[in-house]
C-alpha positions as CSV (number, residue, x, y, z in Angstrom):
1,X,0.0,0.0,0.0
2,X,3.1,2.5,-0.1
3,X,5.8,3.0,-1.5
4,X,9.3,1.9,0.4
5,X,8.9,0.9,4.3
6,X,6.1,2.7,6.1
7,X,8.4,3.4,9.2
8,X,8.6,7.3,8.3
9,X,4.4,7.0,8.1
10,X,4.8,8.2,12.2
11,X,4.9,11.2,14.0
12,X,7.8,13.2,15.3
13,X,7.4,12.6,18.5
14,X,7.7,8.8,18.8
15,X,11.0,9.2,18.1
16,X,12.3,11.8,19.8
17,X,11.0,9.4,22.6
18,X,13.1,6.8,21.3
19,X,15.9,9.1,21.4
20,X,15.5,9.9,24.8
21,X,14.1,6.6,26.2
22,X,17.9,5.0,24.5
23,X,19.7,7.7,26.2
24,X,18.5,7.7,30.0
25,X,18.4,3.6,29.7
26,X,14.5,3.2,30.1
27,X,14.2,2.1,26.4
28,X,14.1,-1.6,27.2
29,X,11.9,-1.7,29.8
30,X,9.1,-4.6,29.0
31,X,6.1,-2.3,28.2
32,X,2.3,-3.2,27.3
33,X,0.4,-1.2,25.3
34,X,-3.2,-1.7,24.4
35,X,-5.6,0.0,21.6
36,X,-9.2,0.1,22.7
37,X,-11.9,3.0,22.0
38,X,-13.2,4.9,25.3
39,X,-16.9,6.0,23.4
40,X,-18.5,5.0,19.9
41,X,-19.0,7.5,17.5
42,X,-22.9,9.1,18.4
43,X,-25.1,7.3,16.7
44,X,-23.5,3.8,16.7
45,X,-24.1,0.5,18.2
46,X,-21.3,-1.5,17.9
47,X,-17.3,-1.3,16.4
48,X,-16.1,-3.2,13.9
49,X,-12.0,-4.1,14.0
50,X,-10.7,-3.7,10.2
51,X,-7.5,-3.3,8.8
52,X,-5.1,-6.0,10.8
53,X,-4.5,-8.1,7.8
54,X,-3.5,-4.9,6.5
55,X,-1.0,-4.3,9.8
56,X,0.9,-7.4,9.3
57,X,1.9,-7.0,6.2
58,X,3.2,-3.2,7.5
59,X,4.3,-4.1,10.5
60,X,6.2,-6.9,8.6
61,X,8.4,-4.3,6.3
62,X,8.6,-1.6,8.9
63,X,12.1,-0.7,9.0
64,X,14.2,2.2,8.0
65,X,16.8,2.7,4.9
66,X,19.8,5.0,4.1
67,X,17.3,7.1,2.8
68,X,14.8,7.6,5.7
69,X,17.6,7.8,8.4
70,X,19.6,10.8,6.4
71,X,16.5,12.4,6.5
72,X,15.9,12.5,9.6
73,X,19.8,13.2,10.7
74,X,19.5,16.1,8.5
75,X,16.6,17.6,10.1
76,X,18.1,16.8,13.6
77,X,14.8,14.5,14.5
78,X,17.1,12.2,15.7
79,X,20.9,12.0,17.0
80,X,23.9,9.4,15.3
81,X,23.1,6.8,18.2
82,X,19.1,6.7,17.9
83,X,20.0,6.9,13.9
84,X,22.7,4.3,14.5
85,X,19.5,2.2,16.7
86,X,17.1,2.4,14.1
87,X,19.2,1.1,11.4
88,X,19.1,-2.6,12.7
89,X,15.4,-2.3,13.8
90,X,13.2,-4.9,13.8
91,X,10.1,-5.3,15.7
92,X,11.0,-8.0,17.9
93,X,7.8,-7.8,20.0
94,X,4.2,-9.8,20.1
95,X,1.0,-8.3,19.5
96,X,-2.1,-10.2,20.2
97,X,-5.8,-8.6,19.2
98,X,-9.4,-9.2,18.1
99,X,-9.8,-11.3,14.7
100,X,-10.7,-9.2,12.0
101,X,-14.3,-8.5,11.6
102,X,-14.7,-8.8,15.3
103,X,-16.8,-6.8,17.1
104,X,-15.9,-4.4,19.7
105,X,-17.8,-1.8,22.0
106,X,-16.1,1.2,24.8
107,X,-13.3,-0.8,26.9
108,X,-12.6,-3.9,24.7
109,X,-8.9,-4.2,24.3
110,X,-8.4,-4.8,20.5
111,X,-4.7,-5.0,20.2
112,X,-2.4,-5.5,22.5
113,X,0.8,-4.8,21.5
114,X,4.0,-5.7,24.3
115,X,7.7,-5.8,23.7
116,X,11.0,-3.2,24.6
117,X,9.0,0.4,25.4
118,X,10.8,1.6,22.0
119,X,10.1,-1.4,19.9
120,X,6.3,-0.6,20.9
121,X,6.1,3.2,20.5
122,X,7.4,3.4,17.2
123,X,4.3,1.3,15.8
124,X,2.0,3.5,17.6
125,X,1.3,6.2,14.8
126,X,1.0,3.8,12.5
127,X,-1.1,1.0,14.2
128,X,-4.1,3.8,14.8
129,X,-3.6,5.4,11.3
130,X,-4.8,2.0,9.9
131,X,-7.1,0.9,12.5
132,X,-8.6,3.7,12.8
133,X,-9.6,4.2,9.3
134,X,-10.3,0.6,8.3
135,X,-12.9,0.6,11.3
136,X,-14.8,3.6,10.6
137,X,-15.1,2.2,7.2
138,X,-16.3,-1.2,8.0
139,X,-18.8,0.1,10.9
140,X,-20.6,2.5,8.8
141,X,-20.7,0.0,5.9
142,X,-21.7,-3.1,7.8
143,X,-24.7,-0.9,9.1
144,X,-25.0,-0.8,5.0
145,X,-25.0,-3.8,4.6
146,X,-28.1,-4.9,7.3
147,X,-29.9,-2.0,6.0
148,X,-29.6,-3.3,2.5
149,X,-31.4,-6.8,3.9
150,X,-29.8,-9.5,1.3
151,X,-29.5,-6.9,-1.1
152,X,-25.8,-6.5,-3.3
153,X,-23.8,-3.4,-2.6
154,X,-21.4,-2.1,-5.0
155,X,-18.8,0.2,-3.2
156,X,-17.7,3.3,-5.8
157,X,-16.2,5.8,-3.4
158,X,-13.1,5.8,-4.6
159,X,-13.3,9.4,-6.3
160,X,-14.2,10.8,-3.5
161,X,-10.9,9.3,-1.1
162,X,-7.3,9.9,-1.1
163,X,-6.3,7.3,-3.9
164,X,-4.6,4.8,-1.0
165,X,-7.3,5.3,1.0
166,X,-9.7,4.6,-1.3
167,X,-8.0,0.7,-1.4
168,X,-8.1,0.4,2.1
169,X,-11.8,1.4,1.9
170,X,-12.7,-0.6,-0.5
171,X,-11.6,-3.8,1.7
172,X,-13.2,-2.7,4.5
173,X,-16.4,-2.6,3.1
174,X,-16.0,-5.8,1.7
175,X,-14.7,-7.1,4.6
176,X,-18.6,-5.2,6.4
177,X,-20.8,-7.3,3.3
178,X,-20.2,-5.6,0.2
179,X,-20.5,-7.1,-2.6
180,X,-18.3,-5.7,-5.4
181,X,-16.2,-2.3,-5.7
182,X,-15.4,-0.6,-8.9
183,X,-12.2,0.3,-7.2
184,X,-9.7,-2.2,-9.6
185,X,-6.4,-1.3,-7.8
186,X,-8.5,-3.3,-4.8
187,X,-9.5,-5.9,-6.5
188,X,-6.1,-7.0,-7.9
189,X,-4.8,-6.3,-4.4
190,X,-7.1,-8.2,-2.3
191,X,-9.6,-10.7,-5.1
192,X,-12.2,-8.3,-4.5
193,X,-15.2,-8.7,-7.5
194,X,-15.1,-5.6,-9.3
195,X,-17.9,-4.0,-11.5
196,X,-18.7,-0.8,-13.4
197,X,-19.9,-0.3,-17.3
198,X,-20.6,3.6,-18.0
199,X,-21.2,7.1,-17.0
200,X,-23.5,9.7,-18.0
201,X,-20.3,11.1,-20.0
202,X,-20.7,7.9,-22.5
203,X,-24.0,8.6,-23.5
204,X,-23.5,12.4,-23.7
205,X,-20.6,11.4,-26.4
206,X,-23.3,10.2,-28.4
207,X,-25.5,11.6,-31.2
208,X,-28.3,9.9,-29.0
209,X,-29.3,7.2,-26.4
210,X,-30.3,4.6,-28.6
211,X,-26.5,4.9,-30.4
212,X,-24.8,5.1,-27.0
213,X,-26.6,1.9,-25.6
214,X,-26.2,-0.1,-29.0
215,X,-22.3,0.6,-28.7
216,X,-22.6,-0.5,-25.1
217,X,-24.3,-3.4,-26.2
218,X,-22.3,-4.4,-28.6
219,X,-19.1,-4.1,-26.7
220,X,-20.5,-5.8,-23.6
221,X,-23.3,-7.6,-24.5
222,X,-26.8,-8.0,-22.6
223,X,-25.5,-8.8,-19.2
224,X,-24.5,-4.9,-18.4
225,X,-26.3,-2.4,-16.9
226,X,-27.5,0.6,-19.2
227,X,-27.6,3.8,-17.0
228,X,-31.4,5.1,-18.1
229,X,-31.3,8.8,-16.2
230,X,-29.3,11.0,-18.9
231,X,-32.0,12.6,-20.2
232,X,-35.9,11.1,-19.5
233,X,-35.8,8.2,-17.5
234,X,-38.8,6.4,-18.9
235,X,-37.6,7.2,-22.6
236,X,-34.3,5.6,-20.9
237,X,-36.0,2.5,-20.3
238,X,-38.1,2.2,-23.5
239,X,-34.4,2.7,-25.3
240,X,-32.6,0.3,-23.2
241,X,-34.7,-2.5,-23.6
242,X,-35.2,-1.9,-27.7
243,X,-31.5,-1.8,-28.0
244,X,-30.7,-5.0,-25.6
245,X,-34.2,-6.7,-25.5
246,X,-35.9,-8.0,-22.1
247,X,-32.7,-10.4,-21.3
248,X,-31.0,-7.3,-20.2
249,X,-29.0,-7.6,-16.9
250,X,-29.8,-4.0,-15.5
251,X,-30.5,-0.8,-15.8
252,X,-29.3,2.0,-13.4
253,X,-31.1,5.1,-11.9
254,X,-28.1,7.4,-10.5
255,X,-30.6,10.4,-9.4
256,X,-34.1,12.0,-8.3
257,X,-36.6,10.4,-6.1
258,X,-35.1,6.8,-5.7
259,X,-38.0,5.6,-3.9
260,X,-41.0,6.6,-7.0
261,X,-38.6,6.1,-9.7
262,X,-37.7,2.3,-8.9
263,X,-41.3,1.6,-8.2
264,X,-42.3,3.4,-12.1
265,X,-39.3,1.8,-13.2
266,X,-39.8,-1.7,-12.1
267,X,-43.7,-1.3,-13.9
268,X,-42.3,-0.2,-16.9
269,X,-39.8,-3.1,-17.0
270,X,-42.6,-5.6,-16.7
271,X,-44.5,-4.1,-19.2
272,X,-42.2,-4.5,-21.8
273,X,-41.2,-7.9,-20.8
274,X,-38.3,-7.6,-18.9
275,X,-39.1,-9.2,-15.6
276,X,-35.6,-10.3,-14.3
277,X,-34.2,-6.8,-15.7
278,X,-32.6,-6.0,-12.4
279,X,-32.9,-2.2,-11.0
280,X,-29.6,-0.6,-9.4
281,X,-29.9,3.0,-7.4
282,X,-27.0,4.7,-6.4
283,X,-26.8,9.0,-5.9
284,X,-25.2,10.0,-1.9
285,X,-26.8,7.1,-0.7
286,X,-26.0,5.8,2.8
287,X,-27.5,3.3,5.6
288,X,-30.6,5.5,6.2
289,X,-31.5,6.4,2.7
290,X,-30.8,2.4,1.8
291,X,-32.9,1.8,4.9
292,X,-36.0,3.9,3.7
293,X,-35.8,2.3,0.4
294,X,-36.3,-1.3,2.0
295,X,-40.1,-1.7,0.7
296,X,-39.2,-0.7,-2.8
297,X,-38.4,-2.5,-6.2
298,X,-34.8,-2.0,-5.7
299,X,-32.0,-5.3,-6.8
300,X,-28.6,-3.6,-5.7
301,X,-27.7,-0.1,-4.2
302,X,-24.3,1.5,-5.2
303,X,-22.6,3.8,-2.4
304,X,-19.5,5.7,-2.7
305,X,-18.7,9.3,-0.3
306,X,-21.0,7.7,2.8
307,X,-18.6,4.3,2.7
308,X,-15.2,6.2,2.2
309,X,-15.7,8.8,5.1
310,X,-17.3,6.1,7.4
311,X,-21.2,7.8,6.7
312,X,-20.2,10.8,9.3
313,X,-17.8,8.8,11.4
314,X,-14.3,8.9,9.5
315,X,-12.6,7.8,12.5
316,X,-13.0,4.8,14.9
317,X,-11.6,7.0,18.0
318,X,-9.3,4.2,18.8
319,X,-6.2,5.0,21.6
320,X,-2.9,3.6,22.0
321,X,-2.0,3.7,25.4
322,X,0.7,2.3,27.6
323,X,-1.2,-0.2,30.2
324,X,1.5,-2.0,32.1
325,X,6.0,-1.4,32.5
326,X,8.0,-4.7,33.7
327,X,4.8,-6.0,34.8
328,X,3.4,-3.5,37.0
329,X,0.0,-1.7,36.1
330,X,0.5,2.5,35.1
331,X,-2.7,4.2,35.0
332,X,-3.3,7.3,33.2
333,X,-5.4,9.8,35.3
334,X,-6.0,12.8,33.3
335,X,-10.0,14.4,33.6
336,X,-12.1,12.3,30.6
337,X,-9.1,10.5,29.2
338,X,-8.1,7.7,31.8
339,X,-7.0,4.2,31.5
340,X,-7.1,1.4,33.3
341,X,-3.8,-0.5,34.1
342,X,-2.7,-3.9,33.4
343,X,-2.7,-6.1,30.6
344,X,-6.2,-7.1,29.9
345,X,-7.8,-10.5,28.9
346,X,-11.3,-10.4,27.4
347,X,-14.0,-12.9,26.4
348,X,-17.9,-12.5,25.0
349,X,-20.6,-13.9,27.3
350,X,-23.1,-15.8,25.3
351,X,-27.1,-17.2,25.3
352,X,-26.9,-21.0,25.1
353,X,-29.0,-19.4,21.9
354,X,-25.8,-17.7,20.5
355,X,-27.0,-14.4,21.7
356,X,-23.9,-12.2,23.3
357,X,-25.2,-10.7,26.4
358,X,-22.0,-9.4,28.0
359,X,-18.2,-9.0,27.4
360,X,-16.0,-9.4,30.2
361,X,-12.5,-7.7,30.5
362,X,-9.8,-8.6,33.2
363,X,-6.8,-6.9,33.9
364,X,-4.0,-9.5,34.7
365,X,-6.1,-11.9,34.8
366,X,-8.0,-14.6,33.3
367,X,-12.0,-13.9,33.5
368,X,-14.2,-17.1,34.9
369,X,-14.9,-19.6,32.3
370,X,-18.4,-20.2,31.7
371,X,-20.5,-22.4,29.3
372,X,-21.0,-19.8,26.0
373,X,-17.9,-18.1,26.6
374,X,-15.4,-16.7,23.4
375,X,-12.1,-15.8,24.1
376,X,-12.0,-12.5,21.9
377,X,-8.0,-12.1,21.3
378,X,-5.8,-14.2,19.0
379,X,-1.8,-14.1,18.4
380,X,-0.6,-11.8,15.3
381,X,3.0,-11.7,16.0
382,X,5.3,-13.8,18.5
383,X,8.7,-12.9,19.0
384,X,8.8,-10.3,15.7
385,X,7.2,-13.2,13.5
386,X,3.9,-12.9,11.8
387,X,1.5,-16.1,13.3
388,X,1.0,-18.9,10.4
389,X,-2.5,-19.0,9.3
390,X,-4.0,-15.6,10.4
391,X,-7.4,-15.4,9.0
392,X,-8.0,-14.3,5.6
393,X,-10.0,-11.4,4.1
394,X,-13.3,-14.5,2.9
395,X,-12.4,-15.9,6.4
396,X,-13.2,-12.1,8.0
397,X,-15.8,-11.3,6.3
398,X,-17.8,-14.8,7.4
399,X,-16.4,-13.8,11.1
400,X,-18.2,-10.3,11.0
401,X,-21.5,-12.1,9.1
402,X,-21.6,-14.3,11.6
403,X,-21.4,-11.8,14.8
404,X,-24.0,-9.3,13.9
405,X,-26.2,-12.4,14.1
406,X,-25.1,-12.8,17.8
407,X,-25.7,-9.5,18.6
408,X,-29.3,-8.8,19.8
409,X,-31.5,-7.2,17.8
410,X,-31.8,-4.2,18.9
411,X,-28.2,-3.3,18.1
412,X,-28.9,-3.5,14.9
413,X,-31.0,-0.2,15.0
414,X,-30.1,3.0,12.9
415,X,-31.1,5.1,15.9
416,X,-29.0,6.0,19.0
417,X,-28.8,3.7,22.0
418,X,-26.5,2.0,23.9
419,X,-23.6,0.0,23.0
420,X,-25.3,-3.8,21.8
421,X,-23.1,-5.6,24.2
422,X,-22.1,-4.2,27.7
423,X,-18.6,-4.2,28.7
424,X,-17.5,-5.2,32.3
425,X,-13.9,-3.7,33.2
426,X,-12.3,-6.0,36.0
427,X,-9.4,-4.0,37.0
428,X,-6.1,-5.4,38.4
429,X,-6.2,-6.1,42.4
């Protein structure tokens, strides 16, 4: 996803903490740092971890060449020795976390990250810039994807995103349901199904609507998807299926009233024969515009800006903080931004119907074991070394499926409430 090693992709200030943590000999100190969210962004019910498969791979290659460290020798971020340090780094530490596509809610400890207090730091800029993204993006589109109900999504934000970002996006929301992106940097990336045919732009080249369908047509053949709102929608429709006949795959509405025009559209269709000629809407839609179009004639919903900036919420409001030094709790006490020391353990408290009813967190400690109970955190990295057989992006995607059935109901809702699953903090003794 970038270009070179992504260890300059930090802030200033973790290494000038490096600097001084080598120099006053607290830099090895065993250190355990934990990311976890203290609120949900208003509105929502439930977090959704994204972007660790992503992490690895970073985490992985994060070093620094000849390049990097003259760089930042000749802006005096760092001195010869820390420059000297960084040159032979190599995270050496473990990180353990929630699987991707779990969900989490205020106080569940996502990642834990523990190793030396530098080898830890340096990863903190980077850890949240991913995490933090790949969540918002996969919360607001997994709410998406329940208010589509079964219905495919097609994710085309990626005009509307920084051009990296817009990758990362698009995995996310396929990660949250999705069905297909017409992002293609993301599908060669990460075997996402990618789909698109033409813009108003293409038919507007045209003499007329009937030459810029045929040409479509002919090029593509009747499994495409004729966009019908250049001009006069129902002329659109006429047009579309003289040109490609009633075996067309789809026609596309990309403005007005969604709700009237699919419910016309989808009587027109019929009347000329072309009952499995699929509707698709797209136009700003996000999960409550999807979610008020539920009762109508609608096959597939394409949404672009509301996925790429998280529908409102761009950022998961994840922390990084330091939890626990050779061992011993440290506790952050500042007014509205505290922590709670220790390493923490957590597992999800279940129905013996499936239904998760509490999660449970325990610092340095293991909680009870009960009938129903999931242990939430897996291994990533042991000892600097990615863990064999991580889950993969299909394997995600199930995970998540699967855990917004657990949830109850009721944290499904668009509307504001409280978090779907309460979190109990044990703190250390």
């Amino acid at each position: 996803m970038t270009k070179g090693h992504p260890a300059l992709l930090t802030d200033h200030y973790e290494l000038t903490m490096v600097s001084a943590a080598l120099k006053d000999g607290t830099a090895d100190r065993r250190s355990v740092f934990e990311v976890f969210a203290r609120r949900l962004p208003p509105g929502r019910r439930y977090g959704v971890v994204a972007g660790t498969g992503r992490l690895v791979d970073l985490i992985r290659s994060f070093r620094f060449d000849r390049d990097e460290l003259d760089y930042l020798r000749s802006r005096d971020v760092v001195d010869a020795a820390t420059a000297e340090w960084l040159a032979n780094f190599r995270f050496g530490g473990d990180i353990e976390g929630y699987a991707e596509g779990e969900l989490f809610f205020p106080g569940s400890p996502i990642l834990t990250v523990s190793g030396t207090f530098v080898e830890c730091v340096l990863l903190e800029t980077l850890v949240l810039s991913v995490l933090n993204h790949d969540s918002a993006i996969a919360a607001a589109a997994a709410r998406m994807v329940t208010a589509a109900r079964g219905r495919g999504l097609i994710e085309m934000g990626s005009r509307r995103a920084h051009e990296e970002a817009a990758v990362a996006a698009t995995r996310a929301a396929y990660l949250a349901g999705f069905t297909s992106t017409s992002n293609l940097a993301a599908g060669m990336r990460f075997g996402i199904p990618t789909a698109g045919t033409a813009a108003h732009a293409f038919t507007l080249l045209h003499d007329d609507e009937e030459a810029a369908f045929a040409a479509q047509v002919a090029t593509l053949g009747r499994n495409t998807t004729l966009l019908v709102d250049t001009y006069d929608i129902a002329q659109g429709i006429r047009t579309a299926i003289k040109v490609a006949g009633p075996e067309l795959r789809a026609i596309r509405i990309d403005s007005g009233d969604l709700s009237v025009l699919a419910q016309h559209s989808r009587e027109l269709l019929d009347s000329l024969g072309a009952t499995e000629t699929k509707i698709i809407v797209s136009g700003d839609l996000d999960e409550y515009s999807i979610a008020a179009l539920a009762a109508e004639p609608v096959d597939i919903y394409g949404a672009g800006t509301s996925v790429v900036t998280g529908s409102g919420a761009p950022t998961a409001g994840l922390v990084y903080k330091l939890v626990e030094v050779d061992g011993r709790p440290v506790v952050k006490r500042s007014e509205h931004k505290a922590t709670i020391g220790g390493r923490k353990t957590a597992v999800r408290r279940h129905k013996p119907t499936g239904t998760a009813i509490e999660e449970i967190v325990v610092s340095q400690g293991t909680p009870d074991s009960r009938t129903g109970d999931r242990r939430l955190q897996i291994p990533y990295f042991v000892g600097g070394s990615p863990v064999d057989g991580l889950p993969s992006l299909a394997d995600s995607r199930e995970h998540l499926r699967q855990g917004l059935i657990s949830i109850p109901w009721e944290g499904l809702k668009l509307s504001a409430g409280d978090p779907a699953v309460p979190v109990t903090v044990v703190p250390a003794s």
